[in-house]
C-alpha positions as CSV (number, residue, x, y, z in Angstrom):
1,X,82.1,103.4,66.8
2,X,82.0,105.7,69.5
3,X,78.7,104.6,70.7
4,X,80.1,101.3,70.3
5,X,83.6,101.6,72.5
6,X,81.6,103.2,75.3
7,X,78.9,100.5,75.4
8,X,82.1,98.3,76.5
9,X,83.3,100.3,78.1
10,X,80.9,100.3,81.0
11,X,79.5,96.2,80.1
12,X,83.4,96.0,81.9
13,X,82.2,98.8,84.0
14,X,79.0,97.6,85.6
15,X,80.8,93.9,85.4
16,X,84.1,94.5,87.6
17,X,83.5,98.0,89.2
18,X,85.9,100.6,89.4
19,X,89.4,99.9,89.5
20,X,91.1,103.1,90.2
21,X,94.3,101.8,88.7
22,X,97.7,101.6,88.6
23,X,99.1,100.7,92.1
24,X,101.8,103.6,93.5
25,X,101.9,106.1,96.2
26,X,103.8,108.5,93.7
27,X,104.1,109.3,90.5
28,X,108.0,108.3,90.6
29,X,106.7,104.7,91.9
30,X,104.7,104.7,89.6
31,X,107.0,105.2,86.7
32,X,109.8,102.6,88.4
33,X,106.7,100.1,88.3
34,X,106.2,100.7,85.1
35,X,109.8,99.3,83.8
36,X,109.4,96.5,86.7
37,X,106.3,95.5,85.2
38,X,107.6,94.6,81.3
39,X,107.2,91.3,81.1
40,X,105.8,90.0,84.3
41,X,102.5,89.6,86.4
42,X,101.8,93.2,89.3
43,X,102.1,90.4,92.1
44,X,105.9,90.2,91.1
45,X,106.5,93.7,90.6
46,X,105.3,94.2,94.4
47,X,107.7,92.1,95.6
48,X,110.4,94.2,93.9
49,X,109.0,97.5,94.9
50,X,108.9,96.6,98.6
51,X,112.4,95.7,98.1
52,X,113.5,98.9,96.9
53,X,111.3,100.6,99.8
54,X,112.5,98.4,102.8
55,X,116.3,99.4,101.3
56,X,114.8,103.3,101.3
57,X,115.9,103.5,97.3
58,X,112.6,104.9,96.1
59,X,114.1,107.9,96.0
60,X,115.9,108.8,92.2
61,X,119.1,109.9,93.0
62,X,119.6,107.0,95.9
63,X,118.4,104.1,93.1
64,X,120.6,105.8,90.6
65,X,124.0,105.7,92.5
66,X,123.6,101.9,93.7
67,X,125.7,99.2,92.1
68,X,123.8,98.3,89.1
69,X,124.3,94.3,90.7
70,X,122.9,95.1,93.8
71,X,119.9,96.9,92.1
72,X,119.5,93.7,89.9
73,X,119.1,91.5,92.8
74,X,116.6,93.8,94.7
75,X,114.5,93.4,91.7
76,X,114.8,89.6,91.1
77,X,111.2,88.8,92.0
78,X,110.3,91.0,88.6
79,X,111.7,88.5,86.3
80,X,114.6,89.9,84.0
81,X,116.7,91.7,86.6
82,X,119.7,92.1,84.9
83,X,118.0,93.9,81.8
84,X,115.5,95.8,83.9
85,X,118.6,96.8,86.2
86,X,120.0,98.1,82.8
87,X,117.0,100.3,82.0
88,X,116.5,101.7,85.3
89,X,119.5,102.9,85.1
90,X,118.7,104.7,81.4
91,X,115.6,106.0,82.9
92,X,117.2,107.5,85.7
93,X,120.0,109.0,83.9
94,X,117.6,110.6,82.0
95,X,114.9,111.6,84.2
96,X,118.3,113.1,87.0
97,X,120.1,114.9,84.3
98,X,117.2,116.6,82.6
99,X,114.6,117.3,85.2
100,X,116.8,117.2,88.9
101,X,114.8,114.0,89.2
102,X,111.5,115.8,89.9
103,X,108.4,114.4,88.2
104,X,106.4,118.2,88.5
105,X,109.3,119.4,86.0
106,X,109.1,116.6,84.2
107,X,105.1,116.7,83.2
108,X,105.0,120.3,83.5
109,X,106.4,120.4,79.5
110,X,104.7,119.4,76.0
111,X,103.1,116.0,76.7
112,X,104.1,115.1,72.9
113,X,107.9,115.7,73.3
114,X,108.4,114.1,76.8
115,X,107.2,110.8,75.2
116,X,109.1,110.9,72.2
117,X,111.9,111.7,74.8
118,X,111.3,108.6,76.7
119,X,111.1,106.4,73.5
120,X,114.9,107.5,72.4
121,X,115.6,106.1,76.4
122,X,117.5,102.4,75.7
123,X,114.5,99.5,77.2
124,X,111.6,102.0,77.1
125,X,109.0,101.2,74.3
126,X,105.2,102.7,73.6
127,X,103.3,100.8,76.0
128,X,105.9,101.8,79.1
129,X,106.1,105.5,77.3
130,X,102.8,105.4,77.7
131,X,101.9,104.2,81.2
132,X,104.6,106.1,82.6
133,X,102.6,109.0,80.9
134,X,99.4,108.2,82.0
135,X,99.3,106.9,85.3
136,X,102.6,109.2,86.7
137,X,102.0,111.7,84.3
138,X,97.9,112.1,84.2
139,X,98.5,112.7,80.6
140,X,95.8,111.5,77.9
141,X,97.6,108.8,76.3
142,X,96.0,105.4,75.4
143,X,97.4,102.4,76.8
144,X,97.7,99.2,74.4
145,X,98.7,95.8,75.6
146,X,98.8,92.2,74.8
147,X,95.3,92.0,76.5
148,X,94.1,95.3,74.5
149,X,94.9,93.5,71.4
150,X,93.6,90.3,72.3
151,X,90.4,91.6,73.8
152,X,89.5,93.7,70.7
153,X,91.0,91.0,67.6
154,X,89.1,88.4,69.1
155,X,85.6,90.4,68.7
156,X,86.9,91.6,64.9
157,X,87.2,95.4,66.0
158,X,91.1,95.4,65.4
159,X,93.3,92.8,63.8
160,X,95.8,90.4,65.3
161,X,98.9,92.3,63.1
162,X,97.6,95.8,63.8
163,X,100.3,97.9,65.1
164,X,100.1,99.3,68.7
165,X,99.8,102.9,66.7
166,X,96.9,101.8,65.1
167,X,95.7,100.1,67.9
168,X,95.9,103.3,69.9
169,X,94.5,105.4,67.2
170,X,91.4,103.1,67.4
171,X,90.5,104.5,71.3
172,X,92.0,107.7,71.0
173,X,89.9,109.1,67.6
174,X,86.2,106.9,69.2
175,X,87.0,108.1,72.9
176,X,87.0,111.4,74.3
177,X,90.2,112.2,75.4
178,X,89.9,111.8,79.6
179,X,92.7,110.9,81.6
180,X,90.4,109.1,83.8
181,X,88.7,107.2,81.2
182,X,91.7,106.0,79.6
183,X,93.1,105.1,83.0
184,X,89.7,102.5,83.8
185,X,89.2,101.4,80.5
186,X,92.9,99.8,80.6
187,X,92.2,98.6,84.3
188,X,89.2,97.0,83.3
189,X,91.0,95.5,80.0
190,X,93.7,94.1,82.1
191,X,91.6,92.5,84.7
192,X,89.0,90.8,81.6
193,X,92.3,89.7,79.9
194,X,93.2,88.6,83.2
195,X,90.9,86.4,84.4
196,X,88.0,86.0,81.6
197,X,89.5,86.6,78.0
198,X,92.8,84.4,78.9
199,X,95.0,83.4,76.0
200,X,94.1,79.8,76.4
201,X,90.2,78.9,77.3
202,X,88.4,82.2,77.6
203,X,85.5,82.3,79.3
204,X,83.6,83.5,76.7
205,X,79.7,82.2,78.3
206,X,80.5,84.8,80.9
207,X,82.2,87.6,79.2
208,X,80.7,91.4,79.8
209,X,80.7,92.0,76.5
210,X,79.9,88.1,75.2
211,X,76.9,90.2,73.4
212,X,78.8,91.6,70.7
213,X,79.3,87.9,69.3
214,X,75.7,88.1,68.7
């Protein structure tokens, strides 16, 4: 299985080059982007982002003390502004009172903990735990998404019910555990999902990995 997750790993590789995802100049961008991006395309998420940045709010203690309105509108373009206002706020609360809003302190700890910490935060689930952890964090955890599962049920190596634990546990125990392997193989996920393995009319004639149909 090993052999098996690798060989996709770089068809997706060789197909779409390297990646060298997720978009953010910090790892405190990066963990705001992370919230933005629940539910909506990167492209929208930018347009929020540069919001925040022309308003000089990237900054945790200046995003945490603005109205929670005002935030909400400076994030329209990310879809769900009122609710992602909301959890902004959670995450920021949290990230302030127990780390002084420094993301060294906060991934200097027990990688295990932290996330289980972030889950108990009110609008932050696994895949969010988990990006925030990998790609602020540089911490070896798995991403799963809707592509992830889509990608893998379609070619019968996980089911369509298959919890995101299990789906997780299917890379983590047939992967060595490399923050910059995790990181590529979910960038090159996302962009197949993206643009080849689409939820309606894949284009499965010229899918990387349209081999393993065979």
């Amino acid at each position: 299985m090993q052999k098996t997750l690798l060989k996709i790993y770089y068809s997706f590789y060789d197909y779409f080059g390297p990646l060298n995802w997720w978009p953010g100049s910090t790892p405190f961008e990066i963990m705001i982007g992370a919230i933005l991006t629940q539910n909506t395309s990167w492209k929208n998420v930018e347009k929020a982002i540069s919001n925040l940045q022309r308003n000089k709010l990237l900054q945790p203690l200046e995003l945490y003390m603005i109205d929670e309105k005002k935030l909400a509108c400076l994030i329209k373009p990310s879809g769900y502004f009122n609710l992602k206002a909301k959890r902004l706020k959670n995450f920021l609360k949290y990230f302030l009172e127990n780390y002084q809003g420094s993301s060294k302190k906060m991934f200097s700890g027990n990688s295990a903990k932290l996330r289980n910490d972030l889950l108990m935060i009110n609008g932050i689930g696994q895949e969010t735990a988990d990006s925030i952890l990998l790609y602020a964090g540089n911490k070896p955890f798995f991403v799963v998404d809707a592509y992830t599962k889509r990608i893998f049920s379609r070619h019968h190596l996980c089911a369509k019910n298959d919890s995101y634990s299990q789906v997780q546990e299917y890379f983590t125990k047939n992967l060595p555990r490399k923050v910059e392997l995790y990181n590529e193989f979910h960038a090159q996920i996302v962009m197949l999902g993206k643009n080849i393995c689409t939820k309606k009319n894949p284009k499965c004639s010229i899918c990387p990995i349209n081999y393993l149909e065979k």
